[in-house]
N, C-alpha and C positions, 0 to 999 in steps of 0.2 A: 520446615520453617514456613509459617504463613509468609503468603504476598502481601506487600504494602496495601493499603486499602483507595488509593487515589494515584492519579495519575502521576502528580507530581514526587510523591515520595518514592513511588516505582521506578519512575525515571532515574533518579537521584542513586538509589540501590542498584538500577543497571549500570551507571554511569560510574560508579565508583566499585563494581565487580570485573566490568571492562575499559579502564582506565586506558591502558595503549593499545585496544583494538581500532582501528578506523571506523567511525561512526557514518561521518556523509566523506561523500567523493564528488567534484564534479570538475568540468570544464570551464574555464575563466572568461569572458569575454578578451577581444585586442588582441595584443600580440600573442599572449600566452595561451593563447586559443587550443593549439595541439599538445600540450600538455593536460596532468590531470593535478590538481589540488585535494586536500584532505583536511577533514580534523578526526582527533581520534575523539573518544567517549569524554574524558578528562577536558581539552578544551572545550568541547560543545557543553559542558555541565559547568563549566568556568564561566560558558558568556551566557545561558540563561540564567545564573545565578545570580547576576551583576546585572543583567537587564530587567531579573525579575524583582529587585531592592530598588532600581531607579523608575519603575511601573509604580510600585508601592509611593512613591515620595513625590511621583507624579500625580498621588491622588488618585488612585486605581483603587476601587475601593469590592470586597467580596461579591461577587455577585456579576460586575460591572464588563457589558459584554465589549468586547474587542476583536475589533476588523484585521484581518493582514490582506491586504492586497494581493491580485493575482499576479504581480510583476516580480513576486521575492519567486527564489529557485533554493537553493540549498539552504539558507536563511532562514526557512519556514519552520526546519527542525528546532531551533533553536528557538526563536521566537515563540512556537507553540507553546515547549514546555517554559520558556520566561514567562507567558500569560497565563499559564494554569497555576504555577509555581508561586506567582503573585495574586491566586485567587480569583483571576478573569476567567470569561466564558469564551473561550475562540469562535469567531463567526467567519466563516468564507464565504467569498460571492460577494455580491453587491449587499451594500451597506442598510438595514433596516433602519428607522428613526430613532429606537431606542439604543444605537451604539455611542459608548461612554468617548471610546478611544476607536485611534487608526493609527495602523504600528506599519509604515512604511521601511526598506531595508535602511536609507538612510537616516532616517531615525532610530533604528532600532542599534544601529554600528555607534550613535552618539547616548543612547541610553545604554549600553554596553559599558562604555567610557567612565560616567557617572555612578553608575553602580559600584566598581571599583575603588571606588572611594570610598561610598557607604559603607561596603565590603572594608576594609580595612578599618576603619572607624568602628563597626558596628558587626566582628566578624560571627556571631550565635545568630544575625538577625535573618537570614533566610532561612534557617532551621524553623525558627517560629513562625517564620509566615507561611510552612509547609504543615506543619502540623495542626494550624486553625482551619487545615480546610477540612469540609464534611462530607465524607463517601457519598453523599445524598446527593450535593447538593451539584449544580448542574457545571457541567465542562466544555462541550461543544454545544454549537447550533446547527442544526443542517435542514436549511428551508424554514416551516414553521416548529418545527418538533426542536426541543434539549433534551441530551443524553445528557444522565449524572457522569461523576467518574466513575463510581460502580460499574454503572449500565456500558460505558466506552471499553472499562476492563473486560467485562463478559465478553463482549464479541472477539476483543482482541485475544483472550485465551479462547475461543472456538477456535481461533485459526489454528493454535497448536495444537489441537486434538482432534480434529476436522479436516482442514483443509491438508494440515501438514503433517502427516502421523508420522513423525518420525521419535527416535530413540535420546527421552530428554539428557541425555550427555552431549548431543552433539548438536543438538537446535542454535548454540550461539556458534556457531560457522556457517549459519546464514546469510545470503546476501539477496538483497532485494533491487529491481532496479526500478525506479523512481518512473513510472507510468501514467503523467496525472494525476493531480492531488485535489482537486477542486469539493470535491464532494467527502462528505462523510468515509465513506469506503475508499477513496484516495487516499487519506489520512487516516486510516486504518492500518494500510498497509506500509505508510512513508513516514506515521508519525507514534500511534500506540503499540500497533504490535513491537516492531522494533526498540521502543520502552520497554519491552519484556523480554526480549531475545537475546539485545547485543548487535541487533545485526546489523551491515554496512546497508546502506540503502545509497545508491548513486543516482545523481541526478544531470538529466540532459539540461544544456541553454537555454535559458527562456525563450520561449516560441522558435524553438530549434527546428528546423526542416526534418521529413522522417527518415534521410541517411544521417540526420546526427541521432535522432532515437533509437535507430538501430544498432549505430558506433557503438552508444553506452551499453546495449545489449551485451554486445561483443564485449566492451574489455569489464563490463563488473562479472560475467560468465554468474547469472544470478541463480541462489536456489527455488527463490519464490520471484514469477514472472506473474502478473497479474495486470490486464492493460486492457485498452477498447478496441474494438473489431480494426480500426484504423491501422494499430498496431499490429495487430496477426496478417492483416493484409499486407503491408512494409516486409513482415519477415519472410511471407511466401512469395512475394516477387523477388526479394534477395533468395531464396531456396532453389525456384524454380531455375533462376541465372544460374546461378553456381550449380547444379546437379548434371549429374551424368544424364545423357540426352536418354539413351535406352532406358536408365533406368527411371528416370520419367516417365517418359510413356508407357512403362510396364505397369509402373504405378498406378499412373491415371485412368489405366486400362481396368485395373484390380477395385479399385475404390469407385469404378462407375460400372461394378457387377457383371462387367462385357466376361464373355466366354475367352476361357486361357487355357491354353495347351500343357502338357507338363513339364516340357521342356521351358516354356517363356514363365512357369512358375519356377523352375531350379533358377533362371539366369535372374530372376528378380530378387529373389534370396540370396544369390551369390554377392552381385551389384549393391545388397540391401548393405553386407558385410562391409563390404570392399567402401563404399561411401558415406554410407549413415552415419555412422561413428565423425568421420572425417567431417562431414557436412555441419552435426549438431555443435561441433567443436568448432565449425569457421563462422556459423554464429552468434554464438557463446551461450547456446542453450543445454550442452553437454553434460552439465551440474543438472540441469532444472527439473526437480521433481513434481513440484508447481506449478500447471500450465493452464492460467484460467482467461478465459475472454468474460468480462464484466457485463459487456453489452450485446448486443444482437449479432453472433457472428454468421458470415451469410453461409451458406452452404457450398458457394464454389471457393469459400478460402479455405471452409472446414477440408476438401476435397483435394485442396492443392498443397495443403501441408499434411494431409495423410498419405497424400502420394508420394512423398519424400519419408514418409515416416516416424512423421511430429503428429502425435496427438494432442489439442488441447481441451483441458474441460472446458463446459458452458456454468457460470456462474448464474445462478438468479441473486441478485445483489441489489433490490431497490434504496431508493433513498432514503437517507436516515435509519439505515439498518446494515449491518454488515453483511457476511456471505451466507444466505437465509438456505442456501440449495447449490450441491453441484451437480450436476446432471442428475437430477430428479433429485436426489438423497437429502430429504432435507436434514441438517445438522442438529448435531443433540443438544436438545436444552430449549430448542427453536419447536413453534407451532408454526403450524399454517392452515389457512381454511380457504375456501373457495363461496364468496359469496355472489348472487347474480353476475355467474364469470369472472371475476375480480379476487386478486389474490388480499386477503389479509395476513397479517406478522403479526405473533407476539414472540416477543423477544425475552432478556434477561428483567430479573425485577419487577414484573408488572402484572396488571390482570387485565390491562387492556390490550386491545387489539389496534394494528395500525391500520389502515388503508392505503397499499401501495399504488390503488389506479391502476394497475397493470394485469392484466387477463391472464388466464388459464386454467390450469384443471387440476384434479388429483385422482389420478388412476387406481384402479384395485390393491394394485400393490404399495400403496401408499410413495409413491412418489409425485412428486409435484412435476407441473409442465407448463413450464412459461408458453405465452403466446396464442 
């Protein structure tokens, strides 16, 4: 069976294939704060549906680009696809001059309301405003570049045959945890691919401290963990606390090349048994087959979670591109070139090339090397 050809009808198709699966998760502000909240697929396709008929009647018109603020948290899911849904261009970050709309949460909970109405009134009329829209024609903004929804679907299907080779029966028992979403590739991972998958994507507090990003770590126990060096560093000062003292230092010993006996190599495999397991599980990294740092991860974090026996890849992921490279291997479908030091993209759809500004090389064996 072909995929829907746009984002919003993909959505809609995951959304009613996963009807009572838990879509977003998160923590509430107030009292409710150590609890978790939820909506499954079916209400999160109920309230962009309804927001995306009171968008429409608000004079949203095809094309017409639309701001969400950085202050929504779980919200965003929903929002997004009400603004594609209704034939907007999602723009994150600060507001360009040509933005039509600004879809605030408390706006969006009162265009929610309004829709409802329409919705009853007029219940075929989100059908038709999903199917006027044009695989072409543009869906996000990231910086000065638009992605179509074509171009938004490609990257988001790289990830299931790329980043995630897993066995497509079991891709919708995915869970994601919600690591920054500001950028194109935030939203990749918190708002398209999971339009494709099914999967829960959990999200921390707005400007939560990094023991609540970590929390979330722990209780979504995610399969695809994908976050900025900020993040890996968080998880290796919680690894390092928590780790058996020896088998630390056997570690740190191992991953900084020093000479090792073959006794302190059996007690390090022993220790590895005895803790690793236990450790990845008190994390909630146990699941995670997915362990990518987006941004520059330095070398004493890469160091401190190998010591414990967490690997993560290095993502080359510039802006307005999705995961171009995981540790060197650039992804199928994905070019890359190196010009006066400077890496270029071309991506899905296109014969041009991007300029990501960002230096590096490509060695004999055809892998690329950021920095």
């Amino acid at each position: 069976m072909r995929e829907p050809a746009t984002v919003a009808a993909l959505a809609a198709a995951t959304a009613h294939r996963n009807h009572d699966r838990v879509a977003v998760a998160w923590r509430p502000t107030g009292d409710d704060a150590s609890t978790w909240s939820s909506r499954t697929w079916a209400e999160l396709a109920r309230r962009w549906r309804h927001g995306a008929l009171a968008l429409e009647a608000d004079g949203l018109q095809p094309g017409d680009r639309v701001r969400v603020p950085a202050d929504v948290a779980h919200e965003w899911t929903e929002i997004e696809h009400g603004v594609l849904a209704a034939g907007g261009v999602s723009v994150a970050g600060d507001a360009p001059s040509d933005v039509a709309h600004v879809v605030t949460a408390a706006r969006w909970h009162d265009l929610v309301a309004r829709g409802a109405e329409i919705d009853d009134e007029q219940p075929d009329r989100f059908e038709k405003l999903v199917e006027r829209i044009d695989p072409d024609a543009p869906a996000t903004v990231d910086g000065d570049r638009e992605l179509s929804h074509g171009q938004v679907l490609w990257w988001a299907r790289s990830l299931d045959r790329f980043v995630t080779p897993v066995v497509e029966d079991e891709r919708e028992e995915h869970t994601v945890a919600c690591i920054g979403v500001g950028s194109f590739l935030g939203r990749l991972f918190a708002q398209y691919w999971p339009a494709r998958t099914g999967a829960t994507v959990w999200w921390p507090a707005h400007g939560a401290t990094s023991d609540a990003v970590t929390d979330v770590v722990r209780e979504a126990q995610p399969t695809v963990l994908a976050g900025p060096a900020s993040l890996w560093r968080d998880l290796a000062a919680v690894a390092a606390a928590r780790a058996n003292d020896t088998w630390l230092a056997l570690g740190r010993t191992h991953v900084a090349g020093e000479p090792m006996g073959a006794t302190a190599r059996a007690s390090r495999r022993a220790l590895q048994r005895m803790f690793g397991r236990r450790l990845a599980r008190d994390l909630g990294i146990d699941r995670c087959h997915t362990r990518l740092a987006v941004d520059d991860l330095d070398r004493a974090t890469s160091r401190e979670l190998a010591a414990v026996g967490i690997d993560v890849a290095r993502a080359f992921a510039p802006s307005a591109c999705g995961v171009v490279a995981v540790d060197g291997r650039v992804a199928p479908g994905v070019a890359a070139r190196v010009r006066a030091g400077e890496v270029d993209v071309r991506g899905p759809g296109t014969i041009e090339w991007t300029a990501t500004g960002l230096a590096g090389a490509i060695d004999e064996r055809g892998r690329l090397l950021a920095g």
